[in-house]
C-alpha positions as CSV (number, residue, x, y, z in Angstrom):
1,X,16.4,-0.3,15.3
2,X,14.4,-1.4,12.6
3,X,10.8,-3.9,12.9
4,X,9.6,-5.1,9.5
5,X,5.7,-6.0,9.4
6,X,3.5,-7.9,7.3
7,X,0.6,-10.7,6.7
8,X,-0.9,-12.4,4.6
9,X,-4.3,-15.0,4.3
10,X,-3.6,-18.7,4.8
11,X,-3.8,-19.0,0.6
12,X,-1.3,-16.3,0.9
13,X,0.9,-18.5,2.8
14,X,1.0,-20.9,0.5
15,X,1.3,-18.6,-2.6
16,X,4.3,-16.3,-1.7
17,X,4.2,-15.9,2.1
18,X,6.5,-18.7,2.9
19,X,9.4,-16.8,0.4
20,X,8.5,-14.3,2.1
21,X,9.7,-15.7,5.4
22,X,12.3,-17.6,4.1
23,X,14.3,-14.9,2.5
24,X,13.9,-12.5,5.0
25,X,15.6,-14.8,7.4
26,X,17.9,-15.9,5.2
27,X,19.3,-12.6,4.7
28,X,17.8,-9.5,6.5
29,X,20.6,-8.6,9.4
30,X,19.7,-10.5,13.0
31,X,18.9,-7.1,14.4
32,X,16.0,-6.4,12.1
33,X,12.9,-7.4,13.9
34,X,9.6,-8.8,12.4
35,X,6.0,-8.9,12.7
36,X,3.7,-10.9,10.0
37,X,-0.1,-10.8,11.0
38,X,-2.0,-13.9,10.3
39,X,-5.4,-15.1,10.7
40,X,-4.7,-18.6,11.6
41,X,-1.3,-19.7,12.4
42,X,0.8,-20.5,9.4
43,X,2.0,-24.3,8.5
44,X,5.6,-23.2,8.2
45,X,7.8,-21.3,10.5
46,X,7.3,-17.5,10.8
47,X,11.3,-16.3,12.4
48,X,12.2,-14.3,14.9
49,X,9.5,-14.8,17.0
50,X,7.1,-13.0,14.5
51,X,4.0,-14.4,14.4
52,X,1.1,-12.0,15.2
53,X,-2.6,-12.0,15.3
54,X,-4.7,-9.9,12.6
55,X,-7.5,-9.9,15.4
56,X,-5.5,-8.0,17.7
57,X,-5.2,-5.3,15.1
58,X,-8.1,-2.4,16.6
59,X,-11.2,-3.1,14.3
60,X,-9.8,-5.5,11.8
61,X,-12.2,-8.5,13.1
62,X,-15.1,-5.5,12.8
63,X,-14.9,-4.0,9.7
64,X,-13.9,-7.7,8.0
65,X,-17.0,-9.4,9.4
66,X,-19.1,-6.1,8.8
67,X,-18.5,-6.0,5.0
68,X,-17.4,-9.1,4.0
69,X,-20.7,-9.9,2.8
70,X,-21.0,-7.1,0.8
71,X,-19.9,-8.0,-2.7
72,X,-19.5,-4.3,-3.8
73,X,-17.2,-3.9,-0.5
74,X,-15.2,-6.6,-1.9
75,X,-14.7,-5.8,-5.1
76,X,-17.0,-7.8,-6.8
77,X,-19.9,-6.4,-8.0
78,X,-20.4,-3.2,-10.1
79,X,-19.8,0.6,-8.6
80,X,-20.1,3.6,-10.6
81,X,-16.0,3.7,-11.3
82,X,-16.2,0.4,-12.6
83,X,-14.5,0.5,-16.0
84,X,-15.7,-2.4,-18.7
85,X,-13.0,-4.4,-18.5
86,X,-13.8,-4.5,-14.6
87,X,-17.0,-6.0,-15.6
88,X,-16.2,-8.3,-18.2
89,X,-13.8,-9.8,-15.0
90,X,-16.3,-9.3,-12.7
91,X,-13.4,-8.2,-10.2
92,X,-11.6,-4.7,-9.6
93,X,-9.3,-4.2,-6.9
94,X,-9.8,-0.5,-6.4
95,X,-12.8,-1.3,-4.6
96,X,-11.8,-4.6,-3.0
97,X,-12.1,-2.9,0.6
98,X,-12.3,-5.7,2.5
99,X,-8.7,-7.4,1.1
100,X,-6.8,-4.1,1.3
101,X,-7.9,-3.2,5.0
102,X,-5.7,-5.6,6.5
103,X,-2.8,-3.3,5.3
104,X,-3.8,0.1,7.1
105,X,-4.7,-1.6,10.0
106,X,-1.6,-3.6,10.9
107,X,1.4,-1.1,10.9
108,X,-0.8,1.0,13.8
109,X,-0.9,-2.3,15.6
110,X,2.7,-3.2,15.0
111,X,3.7,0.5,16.6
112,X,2.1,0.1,19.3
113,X,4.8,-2.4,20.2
114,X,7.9,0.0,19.6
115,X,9.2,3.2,20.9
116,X,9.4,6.3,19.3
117,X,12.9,6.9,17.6
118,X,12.8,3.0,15.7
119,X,12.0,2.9,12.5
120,X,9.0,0.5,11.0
121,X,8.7,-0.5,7.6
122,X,6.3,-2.4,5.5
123,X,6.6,-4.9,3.1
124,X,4.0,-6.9,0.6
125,X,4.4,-10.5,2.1
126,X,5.0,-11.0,-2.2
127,X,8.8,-9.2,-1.4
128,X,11.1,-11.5,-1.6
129,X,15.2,-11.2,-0.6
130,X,17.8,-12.1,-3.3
131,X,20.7,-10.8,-1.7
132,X,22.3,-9.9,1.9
133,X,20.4,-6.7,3.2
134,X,23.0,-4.5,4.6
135,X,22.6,-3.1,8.1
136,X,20.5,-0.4,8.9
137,X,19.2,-0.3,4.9
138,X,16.0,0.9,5.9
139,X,17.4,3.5,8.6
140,X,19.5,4.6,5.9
141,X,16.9,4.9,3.1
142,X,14.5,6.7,5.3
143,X,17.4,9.5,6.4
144,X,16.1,12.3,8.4
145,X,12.6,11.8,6.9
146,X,9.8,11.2,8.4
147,X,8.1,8.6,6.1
148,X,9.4,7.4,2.8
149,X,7.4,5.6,0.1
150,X,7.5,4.5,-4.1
151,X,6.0,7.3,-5.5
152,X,4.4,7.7,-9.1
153,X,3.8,10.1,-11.5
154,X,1.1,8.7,-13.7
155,X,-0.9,6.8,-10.9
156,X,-1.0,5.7,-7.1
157,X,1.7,5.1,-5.2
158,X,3.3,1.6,-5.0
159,X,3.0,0.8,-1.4
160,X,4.7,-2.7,-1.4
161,X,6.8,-0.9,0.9
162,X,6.9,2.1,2.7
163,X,8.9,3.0,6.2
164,X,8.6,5.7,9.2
165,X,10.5,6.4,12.1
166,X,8.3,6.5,14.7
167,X,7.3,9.5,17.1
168,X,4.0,11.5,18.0
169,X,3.3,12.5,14.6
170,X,4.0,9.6,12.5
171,X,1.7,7.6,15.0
172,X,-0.8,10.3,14.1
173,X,-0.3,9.3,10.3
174,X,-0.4,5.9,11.0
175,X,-3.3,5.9,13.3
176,X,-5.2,8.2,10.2
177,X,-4.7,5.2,8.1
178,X,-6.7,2.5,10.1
179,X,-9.3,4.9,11.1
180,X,-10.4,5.4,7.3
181,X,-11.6,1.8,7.5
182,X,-12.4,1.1,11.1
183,X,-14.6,4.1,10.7
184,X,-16.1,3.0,7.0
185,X,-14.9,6.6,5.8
186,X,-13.3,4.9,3.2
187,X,-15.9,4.0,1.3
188,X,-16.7,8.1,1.3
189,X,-13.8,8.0,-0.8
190,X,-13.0,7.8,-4.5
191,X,-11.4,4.3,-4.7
192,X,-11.2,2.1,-1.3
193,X,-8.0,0.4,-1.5
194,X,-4.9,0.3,0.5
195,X,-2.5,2.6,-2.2
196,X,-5.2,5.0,-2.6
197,X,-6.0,5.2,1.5
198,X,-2.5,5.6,1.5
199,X,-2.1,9.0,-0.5
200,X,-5.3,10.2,1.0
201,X,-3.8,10.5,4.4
202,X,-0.2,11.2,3.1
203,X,-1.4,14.4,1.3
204,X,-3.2,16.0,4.5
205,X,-0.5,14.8,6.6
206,X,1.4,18.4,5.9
207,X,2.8,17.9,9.7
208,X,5.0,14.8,8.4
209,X,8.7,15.3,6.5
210,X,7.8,13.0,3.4
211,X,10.3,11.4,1.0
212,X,9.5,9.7,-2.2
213,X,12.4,7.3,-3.3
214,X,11.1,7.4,-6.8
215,X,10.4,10.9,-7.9
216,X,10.0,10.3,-11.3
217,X,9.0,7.1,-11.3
218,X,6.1,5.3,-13.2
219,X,5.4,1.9,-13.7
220,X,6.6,-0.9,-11.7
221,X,9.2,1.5,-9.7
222,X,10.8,-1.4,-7.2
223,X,13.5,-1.1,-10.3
224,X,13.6,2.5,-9.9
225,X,14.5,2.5,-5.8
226,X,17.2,1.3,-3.6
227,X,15.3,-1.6,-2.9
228,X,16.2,-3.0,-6.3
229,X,20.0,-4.2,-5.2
230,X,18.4,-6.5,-2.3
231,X,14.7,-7.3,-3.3
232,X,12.2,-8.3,-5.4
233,X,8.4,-7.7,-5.7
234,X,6.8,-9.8,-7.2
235,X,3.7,-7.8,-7.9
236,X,1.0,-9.5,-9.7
237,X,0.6,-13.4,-11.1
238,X,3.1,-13.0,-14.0
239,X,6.2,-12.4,-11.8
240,X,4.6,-14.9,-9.1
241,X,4.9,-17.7,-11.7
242,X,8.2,-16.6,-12.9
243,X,9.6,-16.3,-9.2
244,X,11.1,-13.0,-10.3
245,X,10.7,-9.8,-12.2
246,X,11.8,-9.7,-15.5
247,X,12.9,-5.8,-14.5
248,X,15.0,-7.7,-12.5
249,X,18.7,-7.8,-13.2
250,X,20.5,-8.7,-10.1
251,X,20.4,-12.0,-8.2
């Protein structure tokens, strides 16, 4: 059994969230389950009984309210990694702490709703489903692994999706994850954004069977995984305006 979570901002609603929705419905298998974490309830329709709270995430409402206010915390005013074309925008997203939390703190709250043995997967609420997803895709993709992810060679990994199967340890992994915000240890850290979080905690998680459907990938790598034949990202404004990838070629 599979559960798909997610969320987005009421802006993000608008922007790509209700594709989002849409699509999955449209053409994820009935069985797949879903949970998409808001802050206030959506206009439109969230399927499959979906809808979620972002406050009932542990710490979320804490560590938002305790940092919002901090510019730095938000990416908005000058750390010591900032390069100059960071300031000349007067935005970087590597430090933009406050944004990215939201990601590492709802897949711990989305376990806490399944049993060990199903498998939970994330997706960027900016995926969006050209094609009918065959059943058990994500089972499949993960295999006997214990988490599988978009890895890169030349930077971060591209966490617009990433899947476990649930049990003792992976909760561990996925409980690591929220704690590096809920506890500000992030901001300890080199860069304090969801992808970089992300590899933190995957690379001292030696107890965990990892799989990286993109060994050699670089780049916008969606186009390099199995995701490609059934989804799209739409990762930053150019493919949002163009409602697809141009890496696309399918669909």
């Amino acid at each position: 059994m599979t559960t798909i979570c997610t969320g987005f901002n009421p802006k993000g609603y608008e922007d790509y969230g209700a594709n989002f929705l849409e699509s999955f419905d449209q053409y994820w298998p009935k069985a797949v389950r879903l949970q998409c974490y808001v802050e206030t309830a959506p206009n439109g329709f969230v399927p499959r009984g979906g809808e979620r709270s972002l406050w009932t995430c542990r710490g979320a409402k804490e560590f938002i309210e305790r940092n919002s206010s901090n510019l730095q915390r938000c990416g908005r005013a000058p750390t010591p990694g900032w390069r100059p074309k960071d300031h000349s925008r007067g935005y970087s997203f590597k430090w933009d702490a406050v944004k990215f939390s939201r990601q590492c703190f709802i897949p711990e709250a989305a376990s806490d709703e399944l049993e060990d043995g199903e498998v939970l997967a994330w997706f960027d609420a900016d995926v969006v489903t050209f094609r009918p997803v065959p059943g058990e895709f994500v089972e499949r993709t993960l295999g006997g692994y214990d988490l599988c992810y978009l890895g890169r060679l030349n930077m971060h990994s591209e966490i617009g999706f990433w899947a476990v199967r649930l049990s003792q340890k992976t909760r561990a992994f996925l409980a690591s994850l929220a704690a590096l915000y809920r506890d500000d240890v992030i901001f300890t850290l080199r860069e304090w954004h969801s992808a970089f979080a992300f590899d933190y905690v995957r690379s001292k998680a030696e107890y965990l069977s990892v799989y990286t459907l993109t060994p050699r990938g670089m780049g916008h790598v969606w186009f390099q995984s199995p995701l490609a034949q059934y989804t799209d990202h739409l990762k930053g404004e150019r493919r949002k305006l163009m409602g697809k990838s141009p890496e696309r070629k399918i669909g």
